[in-house]
Structures are given as structure tokens and as C-alpha cells.
mmCIF file as gemmi writes it, N, C-alpha and C atoms, coordinates in Angstrom:
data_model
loop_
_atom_site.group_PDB
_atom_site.id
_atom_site.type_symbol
_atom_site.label_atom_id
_atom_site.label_alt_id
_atom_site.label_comp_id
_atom_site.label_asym_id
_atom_site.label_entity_id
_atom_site.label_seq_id
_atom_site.pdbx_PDB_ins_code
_atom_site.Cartn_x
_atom_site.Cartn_y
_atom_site.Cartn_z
_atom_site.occupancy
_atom_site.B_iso_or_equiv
_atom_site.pdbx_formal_charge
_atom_site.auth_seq_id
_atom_site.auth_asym_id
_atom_site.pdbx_PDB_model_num
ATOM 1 N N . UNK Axp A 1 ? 0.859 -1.179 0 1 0 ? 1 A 1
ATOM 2 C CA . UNK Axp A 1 ? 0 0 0 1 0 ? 1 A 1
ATOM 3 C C . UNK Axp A 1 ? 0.902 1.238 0 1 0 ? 1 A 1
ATOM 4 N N . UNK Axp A 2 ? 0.484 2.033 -0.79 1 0 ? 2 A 1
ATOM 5 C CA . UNK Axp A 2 ? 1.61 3.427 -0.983 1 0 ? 2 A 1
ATOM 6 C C . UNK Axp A 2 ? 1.257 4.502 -0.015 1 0 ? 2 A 1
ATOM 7 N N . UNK Axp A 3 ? 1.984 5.649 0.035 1 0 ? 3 A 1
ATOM 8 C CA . UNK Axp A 3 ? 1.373 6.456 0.67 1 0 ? 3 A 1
ATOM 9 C C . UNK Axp A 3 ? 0.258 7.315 0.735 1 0 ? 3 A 1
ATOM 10 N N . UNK Axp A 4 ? -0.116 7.581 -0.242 1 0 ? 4 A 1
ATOM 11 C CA . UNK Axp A 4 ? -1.557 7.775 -1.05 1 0 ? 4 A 1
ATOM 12 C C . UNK Axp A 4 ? -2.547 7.303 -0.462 1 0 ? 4 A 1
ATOM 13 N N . UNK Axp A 5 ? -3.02 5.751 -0.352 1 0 ? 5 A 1
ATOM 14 C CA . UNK Axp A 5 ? -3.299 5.213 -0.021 1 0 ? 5 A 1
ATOM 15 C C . UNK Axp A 5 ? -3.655 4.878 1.495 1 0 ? 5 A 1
ATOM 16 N N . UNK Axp A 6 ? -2.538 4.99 2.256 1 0 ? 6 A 1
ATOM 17 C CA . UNK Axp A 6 ? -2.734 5.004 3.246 1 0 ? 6 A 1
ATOM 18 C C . UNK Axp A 6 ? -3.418 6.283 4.457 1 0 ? 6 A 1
ATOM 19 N N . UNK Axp A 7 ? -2.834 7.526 3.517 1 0 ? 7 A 1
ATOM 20 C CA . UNK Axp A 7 ? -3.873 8.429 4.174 1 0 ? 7 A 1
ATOM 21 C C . UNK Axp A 7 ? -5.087 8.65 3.871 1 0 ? 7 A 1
ATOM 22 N N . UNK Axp A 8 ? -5.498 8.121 2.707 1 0 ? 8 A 1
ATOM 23 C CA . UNK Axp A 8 ? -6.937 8.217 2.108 1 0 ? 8 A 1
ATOM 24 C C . UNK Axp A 8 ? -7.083 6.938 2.955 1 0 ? 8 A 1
ATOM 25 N N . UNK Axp A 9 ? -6.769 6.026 3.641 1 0 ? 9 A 1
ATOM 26 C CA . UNK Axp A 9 ? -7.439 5.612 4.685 1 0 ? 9 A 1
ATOM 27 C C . UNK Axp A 9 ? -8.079 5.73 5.862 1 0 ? 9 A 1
ATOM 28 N N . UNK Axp A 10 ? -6.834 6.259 6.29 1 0 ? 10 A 1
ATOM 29 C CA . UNK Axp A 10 ? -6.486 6.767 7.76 1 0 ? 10 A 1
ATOM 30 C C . UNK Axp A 10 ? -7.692 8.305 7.511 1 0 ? 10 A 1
ATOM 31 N N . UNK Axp A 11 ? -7.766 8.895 6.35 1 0 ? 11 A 1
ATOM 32 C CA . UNK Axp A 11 ? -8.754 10.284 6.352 1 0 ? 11 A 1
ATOM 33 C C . UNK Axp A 11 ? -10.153 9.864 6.551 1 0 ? 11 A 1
ATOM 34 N N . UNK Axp A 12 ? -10.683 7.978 5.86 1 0 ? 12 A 1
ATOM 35 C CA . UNK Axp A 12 ? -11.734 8.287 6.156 1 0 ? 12 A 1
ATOM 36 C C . UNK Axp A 12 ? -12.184 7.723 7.648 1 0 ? 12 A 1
ATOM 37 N N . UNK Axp A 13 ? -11.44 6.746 8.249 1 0 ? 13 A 1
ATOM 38 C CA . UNK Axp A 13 ? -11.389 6.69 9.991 1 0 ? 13 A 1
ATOM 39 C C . UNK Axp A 13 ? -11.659 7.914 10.749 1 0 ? 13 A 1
ATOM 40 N N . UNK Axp A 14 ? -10.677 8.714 10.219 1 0 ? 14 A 1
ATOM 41 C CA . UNK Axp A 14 ? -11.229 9.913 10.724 1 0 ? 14 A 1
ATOM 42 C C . UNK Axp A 14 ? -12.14 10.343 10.578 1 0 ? 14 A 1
ATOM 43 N N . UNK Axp A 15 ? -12.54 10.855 9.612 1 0 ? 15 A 1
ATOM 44 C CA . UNK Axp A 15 ? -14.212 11.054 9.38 1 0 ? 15 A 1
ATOM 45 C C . UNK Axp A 15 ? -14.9 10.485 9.675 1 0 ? 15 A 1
ATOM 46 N N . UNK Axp A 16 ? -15.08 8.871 9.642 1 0 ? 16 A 1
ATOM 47 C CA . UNK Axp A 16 ? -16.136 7.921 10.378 1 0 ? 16 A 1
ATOM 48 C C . UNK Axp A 16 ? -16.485 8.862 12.029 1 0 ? 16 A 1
ATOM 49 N N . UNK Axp A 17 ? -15.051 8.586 12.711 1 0 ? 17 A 1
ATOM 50 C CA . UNK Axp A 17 ? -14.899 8.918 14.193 1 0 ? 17 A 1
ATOM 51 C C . UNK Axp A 17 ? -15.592 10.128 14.37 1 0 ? 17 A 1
ATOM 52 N N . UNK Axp A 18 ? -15.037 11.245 13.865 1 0 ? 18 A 1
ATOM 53 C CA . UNK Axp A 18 ? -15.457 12.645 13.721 1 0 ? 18 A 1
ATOM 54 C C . UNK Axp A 18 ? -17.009 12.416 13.243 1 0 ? 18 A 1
ATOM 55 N N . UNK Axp A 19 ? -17.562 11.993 12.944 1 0 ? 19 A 1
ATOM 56 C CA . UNK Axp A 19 ? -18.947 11.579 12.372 1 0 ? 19 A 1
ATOM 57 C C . UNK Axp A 19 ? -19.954 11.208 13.92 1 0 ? 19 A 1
ATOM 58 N N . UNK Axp A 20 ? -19.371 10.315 13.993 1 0 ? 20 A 1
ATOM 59 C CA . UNK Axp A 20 ? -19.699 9.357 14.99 1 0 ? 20 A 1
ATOM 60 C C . UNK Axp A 20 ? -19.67 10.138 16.622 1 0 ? 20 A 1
ATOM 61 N N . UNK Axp A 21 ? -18.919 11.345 16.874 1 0 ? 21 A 1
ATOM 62 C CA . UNK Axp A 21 ? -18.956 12.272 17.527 1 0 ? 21 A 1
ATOM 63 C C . UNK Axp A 21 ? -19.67 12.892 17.635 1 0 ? 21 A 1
ATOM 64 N N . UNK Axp A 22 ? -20.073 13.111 16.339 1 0 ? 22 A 1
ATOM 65 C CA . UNK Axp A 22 ? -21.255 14.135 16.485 1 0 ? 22 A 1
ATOM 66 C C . UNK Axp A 22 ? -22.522 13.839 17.161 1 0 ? 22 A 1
ATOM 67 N N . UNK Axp A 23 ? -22.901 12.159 16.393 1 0 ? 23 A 1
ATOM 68 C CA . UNK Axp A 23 ? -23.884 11.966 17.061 1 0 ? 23 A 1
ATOM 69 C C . UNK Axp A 23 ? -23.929 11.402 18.6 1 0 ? 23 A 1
ATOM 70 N N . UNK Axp A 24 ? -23.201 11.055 19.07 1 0 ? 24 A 1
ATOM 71 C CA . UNK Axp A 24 ? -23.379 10.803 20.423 1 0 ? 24 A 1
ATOM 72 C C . UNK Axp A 24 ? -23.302 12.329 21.472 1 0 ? 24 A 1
ATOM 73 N N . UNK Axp A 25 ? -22.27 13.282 20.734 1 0 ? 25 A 1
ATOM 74 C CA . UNK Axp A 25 ? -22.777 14.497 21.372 1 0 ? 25 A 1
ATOM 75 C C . UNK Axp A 25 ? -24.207 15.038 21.383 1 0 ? 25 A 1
ATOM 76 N N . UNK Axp A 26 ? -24.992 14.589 20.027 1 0 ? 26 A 1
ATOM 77 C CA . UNK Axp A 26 ? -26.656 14.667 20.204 1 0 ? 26 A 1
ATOM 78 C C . UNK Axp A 26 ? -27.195 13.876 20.585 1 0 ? 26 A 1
ATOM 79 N N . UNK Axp A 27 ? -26.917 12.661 21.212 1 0 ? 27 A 1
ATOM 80 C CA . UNK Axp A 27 ? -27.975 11.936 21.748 1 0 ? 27 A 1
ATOM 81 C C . UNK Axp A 27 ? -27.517 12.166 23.027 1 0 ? 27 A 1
ATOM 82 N N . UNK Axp A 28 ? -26.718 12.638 23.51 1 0 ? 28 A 1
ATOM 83 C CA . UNK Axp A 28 ? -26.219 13.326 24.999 1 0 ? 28 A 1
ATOM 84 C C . UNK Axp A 28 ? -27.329 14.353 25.174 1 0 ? 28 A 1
ATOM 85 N N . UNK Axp A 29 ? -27.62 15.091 24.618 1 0 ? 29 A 1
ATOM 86 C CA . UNK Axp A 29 ? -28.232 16.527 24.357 1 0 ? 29 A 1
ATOM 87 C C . UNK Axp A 29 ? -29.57 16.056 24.661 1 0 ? 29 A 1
ATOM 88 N N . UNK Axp A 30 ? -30.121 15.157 23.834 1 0 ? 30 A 1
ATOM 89 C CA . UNK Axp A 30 ? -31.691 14.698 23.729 1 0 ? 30 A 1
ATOM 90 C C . UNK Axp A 30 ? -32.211 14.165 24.703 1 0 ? 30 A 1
ATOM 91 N N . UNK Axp A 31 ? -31.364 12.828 25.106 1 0 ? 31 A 1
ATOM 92 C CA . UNK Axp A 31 ? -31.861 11.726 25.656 1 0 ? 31 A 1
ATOM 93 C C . UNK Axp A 31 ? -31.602 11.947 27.236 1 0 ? 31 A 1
ATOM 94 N N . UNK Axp A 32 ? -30.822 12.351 27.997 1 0 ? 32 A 1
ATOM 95 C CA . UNK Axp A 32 ? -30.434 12.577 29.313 1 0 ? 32 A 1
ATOM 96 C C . UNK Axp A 32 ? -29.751 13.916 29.572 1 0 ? 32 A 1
ATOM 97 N N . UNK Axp A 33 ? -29.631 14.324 31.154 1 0 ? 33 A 1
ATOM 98 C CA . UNK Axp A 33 ? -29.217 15.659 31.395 1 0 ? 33 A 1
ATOM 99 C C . UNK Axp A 33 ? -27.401 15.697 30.847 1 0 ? 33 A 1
ATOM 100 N N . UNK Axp A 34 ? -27.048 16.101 29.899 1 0 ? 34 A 1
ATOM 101 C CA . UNK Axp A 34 ? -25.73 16.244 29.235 1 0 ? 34 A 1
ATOM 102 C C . UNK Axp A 34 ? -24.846 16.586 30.77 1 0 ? 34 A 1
ATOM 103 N N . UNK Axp A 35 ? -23.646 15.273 30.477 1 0 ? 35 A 1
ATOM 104 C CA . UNK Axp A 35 ? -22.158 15.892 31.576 1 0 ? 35 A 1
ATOM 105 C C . UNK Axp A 35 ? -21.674 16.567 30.722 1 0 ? 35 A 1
ATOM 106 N N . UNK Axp A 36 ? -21.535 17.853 31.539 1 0 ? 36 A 1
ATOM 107 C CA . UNK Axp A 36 ? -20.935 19.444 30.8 1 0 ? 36 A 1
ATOM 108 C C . UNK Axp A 36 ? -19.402 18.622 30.314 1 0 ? 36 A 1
ATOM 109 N N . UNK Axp A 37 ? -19.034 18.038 31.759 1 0 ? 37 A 1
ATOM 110 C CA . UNK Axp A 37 ? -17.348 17.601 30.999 1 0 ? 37 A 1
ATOM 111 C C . UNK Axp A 37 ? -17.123 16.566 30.426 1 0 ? 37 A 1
ATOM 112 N N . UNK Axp A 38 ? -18.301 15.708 30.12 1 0 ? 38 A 1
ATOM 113 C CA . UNK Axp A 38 ? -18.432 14.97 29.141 1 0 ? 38 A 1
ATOM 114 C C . UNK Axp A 38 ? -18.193 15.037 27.67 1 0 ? 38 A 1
ATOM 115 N N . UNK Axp A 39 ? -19.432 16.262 27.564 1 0 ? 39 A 1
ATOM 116 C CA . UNK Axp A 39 ? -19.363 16.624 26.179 1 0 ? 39 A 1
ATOM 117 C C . UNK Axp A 39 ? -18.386 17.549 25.518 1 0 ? 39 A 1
ATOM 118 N N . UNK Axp A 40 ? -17.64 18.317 26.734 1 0 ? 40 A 1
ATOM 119 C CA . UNK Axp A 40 ? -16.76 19.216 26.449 1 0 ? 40 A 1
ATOM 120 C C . UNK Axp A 40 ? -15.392 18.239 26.36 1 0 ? 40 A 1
ATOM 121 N N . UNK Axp A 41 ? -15.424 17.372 26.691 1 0 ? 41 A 1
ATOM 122 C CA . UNK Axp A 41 ? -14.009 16.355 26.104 1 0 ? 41 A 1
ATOM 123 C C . UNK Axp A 41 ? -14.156 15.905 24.926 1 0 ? 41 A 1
ATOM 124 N N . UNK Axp A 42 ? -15.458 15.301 24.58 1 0 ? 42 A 1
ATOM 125 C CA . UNK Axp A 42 ? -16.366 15.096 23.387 1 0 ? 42 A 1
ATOM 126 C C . UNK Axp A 42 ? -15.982 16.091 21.943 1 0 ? 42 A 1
ATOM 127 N N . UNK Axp A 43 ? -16.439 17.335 22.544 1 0 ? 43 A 1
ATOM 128 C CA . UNK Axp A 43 ? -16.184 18.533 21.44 1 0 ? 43 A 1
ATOM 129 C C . UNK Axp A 43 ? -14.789 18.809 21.214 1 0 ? 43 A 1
ATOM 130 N N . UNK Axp A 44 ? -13.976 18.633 22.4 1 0 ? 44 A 1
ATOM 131 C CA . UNK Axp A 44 ? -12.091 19.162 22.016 1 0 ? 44 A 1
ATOM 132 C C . UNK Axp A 44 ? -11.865 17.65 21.127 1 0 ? 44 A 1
ATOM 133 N N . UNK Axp A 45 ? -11.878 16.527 21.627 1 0 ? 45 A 1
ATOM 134 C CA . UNK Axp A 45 ? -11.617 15.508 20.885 1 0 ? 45 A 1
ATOM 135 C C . UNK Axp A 45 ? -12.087 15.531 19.14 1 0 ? 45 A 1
ATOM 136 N N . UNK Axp A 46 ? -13.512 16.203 18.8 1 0 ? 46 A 1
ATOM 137 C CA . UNK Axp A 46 ? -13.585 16.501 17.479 1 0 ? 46 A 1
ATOM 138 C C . UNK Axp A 46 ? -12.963 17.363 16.754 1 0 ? 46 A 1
ATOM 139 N N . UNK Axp A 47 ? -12.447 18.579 17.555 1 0 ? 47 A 1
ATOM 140 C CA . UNK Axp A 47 ? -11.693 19.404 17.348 1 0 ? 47 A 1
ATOM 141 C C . UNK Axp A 47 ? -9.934 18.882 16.495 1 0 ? 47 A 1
ATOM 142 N N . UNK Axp A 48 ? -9.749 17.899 17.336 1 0 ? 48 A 1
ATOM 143 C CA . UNK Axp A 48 ? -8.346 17.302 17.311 1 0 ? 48 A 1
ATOM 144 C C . UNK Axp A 48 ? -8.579 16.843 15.807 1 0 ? 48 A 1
ATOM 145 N N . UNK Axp A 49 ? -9.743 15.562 16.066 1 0 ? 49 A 1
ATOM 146 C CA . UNK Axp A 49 ? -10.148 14.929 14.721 1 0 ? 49 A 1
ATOM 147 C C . UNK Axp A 49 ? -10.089 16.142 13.235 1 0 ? 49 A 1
ATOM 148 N N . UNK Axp A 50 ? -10.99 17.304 13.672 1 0 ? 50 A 1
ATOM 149 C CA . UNK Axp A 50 ? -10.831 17.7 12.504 1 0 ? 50 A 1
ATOM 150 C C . UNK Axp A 50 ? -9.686 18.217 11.725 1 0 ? 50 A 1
ATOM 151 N N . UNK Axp A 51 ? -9.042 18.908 12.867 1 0 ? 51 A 1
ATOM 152 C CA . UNK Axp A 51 ? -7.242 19.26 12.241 1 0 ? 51 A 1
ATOM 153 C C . UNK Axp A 51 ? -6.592 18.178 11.886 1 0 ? 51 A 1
ATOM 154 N N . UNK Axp A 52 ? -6.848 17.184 12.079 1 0 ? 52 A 1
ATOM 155 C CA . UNK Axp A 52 ? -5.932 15.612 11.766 1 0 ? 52 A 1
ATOM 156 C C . UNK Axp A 52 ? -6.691 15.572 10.228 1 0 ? 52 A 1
ATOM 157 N N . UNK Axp A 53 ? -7.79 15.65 10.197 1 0 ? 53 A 1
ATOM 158 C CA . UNK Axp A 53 ? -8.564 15.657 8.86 1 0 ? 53 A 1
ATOM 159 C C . UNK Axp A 53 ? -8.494 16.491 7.913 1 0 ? 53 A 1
ATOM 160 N N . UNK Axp A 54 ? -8.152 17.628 8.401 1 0 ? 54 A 1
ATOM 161 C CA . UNK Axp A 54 ? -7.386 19.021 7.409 1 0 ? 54 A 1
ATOM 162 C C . UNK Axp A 54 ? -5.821 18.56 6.597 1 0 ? 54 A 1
ATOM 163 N N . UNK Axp A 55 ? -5.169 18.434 7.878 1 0 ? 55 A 1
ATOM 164 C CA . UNK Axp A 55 ? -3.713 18.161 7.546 1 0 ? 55 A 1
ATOM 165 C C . UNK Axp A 55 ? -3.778 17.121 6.679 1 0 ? 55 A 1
ATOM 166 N N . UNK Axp A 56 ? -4.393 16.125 6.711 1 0 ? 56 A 1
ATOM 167 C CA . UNK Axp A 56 ? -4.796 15.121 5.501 1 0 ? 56 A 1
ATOM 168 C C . UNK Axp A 56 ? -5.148 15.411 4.234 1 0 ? 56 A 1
ATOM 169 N N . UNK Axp A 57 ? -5.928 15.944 4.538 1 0 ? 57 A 1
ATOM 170 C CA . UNK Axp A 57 ? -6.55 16.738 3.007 1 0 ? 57 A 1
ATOM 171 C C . UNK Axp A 57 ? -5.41 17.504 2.764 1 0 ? 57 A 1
ATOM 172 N N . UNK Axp A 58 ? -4.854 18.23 3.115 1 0 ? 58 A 1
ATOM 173 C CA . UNK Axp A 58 ? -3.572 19.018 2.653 1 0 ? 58 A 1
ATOM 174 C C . UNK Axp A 58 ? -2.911 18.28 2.196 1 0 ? 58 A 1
ATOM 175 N N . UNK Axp A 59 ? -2.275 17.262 2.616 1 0 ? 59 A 1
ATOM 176 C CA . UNK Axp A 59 ? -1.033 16.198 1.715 1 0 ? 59 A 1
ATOM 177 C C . UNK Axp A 59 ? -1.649 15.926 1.169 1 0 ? 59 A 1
ATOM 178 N N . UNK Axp A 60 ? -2.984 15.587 0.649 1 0 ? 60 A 1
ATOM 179 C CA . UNK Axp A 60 ? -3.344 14.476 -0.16 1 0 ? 60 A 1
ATOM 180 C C . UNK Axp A 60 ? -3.467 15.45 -1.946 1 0 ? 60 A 1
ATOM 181 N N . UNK Axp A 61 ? -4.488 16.985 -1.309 1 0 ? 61 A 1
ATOM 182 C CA . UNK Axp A 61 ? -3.616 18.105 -2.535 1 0 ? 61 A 1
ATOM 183 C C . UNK Axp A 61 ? -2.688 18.527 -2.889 1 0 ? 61 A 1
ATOM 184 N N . UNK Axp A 62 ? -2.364 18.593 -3.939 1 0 ? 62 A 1
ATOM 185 C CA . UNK Axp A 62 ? -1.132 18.914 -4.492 1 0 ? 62 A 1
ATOM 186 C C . UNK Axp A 62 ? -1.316 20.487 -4.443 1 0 ? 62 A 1
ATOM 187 N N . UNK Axp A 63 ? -0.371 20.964 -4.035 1 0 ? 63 A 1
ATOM 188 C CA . UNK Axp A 63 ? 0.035 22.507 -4.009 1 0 ? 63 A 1
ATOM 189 C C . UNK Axp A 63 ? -0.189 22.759 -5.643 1 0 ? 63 A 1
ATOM 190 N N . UNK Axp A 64 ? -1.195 24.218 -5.147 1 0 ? 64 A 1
ATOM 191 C CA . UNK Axp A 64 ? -1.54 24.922 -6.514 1 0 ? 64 A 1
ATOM 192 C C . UNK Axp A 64 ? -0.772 25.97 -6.234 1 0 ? 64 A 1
ATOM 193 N N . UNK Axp A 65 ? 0.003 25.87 -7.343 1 0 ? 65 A 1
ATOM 194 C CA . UNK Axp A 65 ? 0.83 28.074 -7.167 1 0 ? 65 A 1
ATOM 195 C C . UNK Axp A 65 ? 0.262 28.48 -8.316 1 0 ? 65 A 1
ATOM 196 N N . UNK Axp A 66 ? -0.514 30.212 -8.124 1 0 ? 66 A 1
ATOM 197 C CA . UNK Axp A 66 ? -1.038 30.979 -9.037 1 0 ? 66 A 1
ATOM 198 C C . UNK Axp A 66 ? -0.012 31.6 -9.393 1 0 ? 66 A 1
């Protein structure tokens, strides 16, 4: 497996996870009285996910120079 490859893996794990965050932060919300520091570990942890998911997408484009 090349490198290519392997982050177009590893990008969509991430996204699954980051996905999958979301909704348990809403069924926190809906279903029972939300732990404030629950969900606030919840939200920094997506946070992390999404910069891991940026920086991905960045290697995976090739630098455009105008």
C-alpha cells in the first residue's frame, strides 16, 4: 500500500470517528441531562479529529501556485 493510499485511509477513519462524535454528542443533548465535561471532552476531541482531517486533506492536494 503506498502512501496515497494510506492516508486516504487513515482520512476516512477519521471522518467515520469525527462523524460518529457528532452523534453521540446529540444523543447526549436529547436523551439525558448532558455531563458538561463529558461533552466538552467530546467537542475538544472533534476538534483534534478535525485538524488531523485538514492536515490530511492538505497532503493528499497537491500545491496549486497561481
Amino acid at each position: 500500500m503506498d502512501d496515497q493510499e494510506e492516508l486516504q485511509k487513515q482520512l476516512q477513519e477519521l471522518i467515520v470517528e469525527h462523524r460518529d462524535l457528532d452523534d453521540v454528542i446529540q444523543h447526549l443533548f436529547e436523551h439525558k441531562p448532558a455531563n458538561q465535561l463529558q461533552v466538552q471532552r467530546l467537542k475538544k476531541r472533534k476538534l483534534v479529529l478535525k485538524d488531523q482531517i485538514n492536515n490530511i486533506e492538505n497532503q493528499l492536494l497537491p500545491d496549486i501556485i497561481a
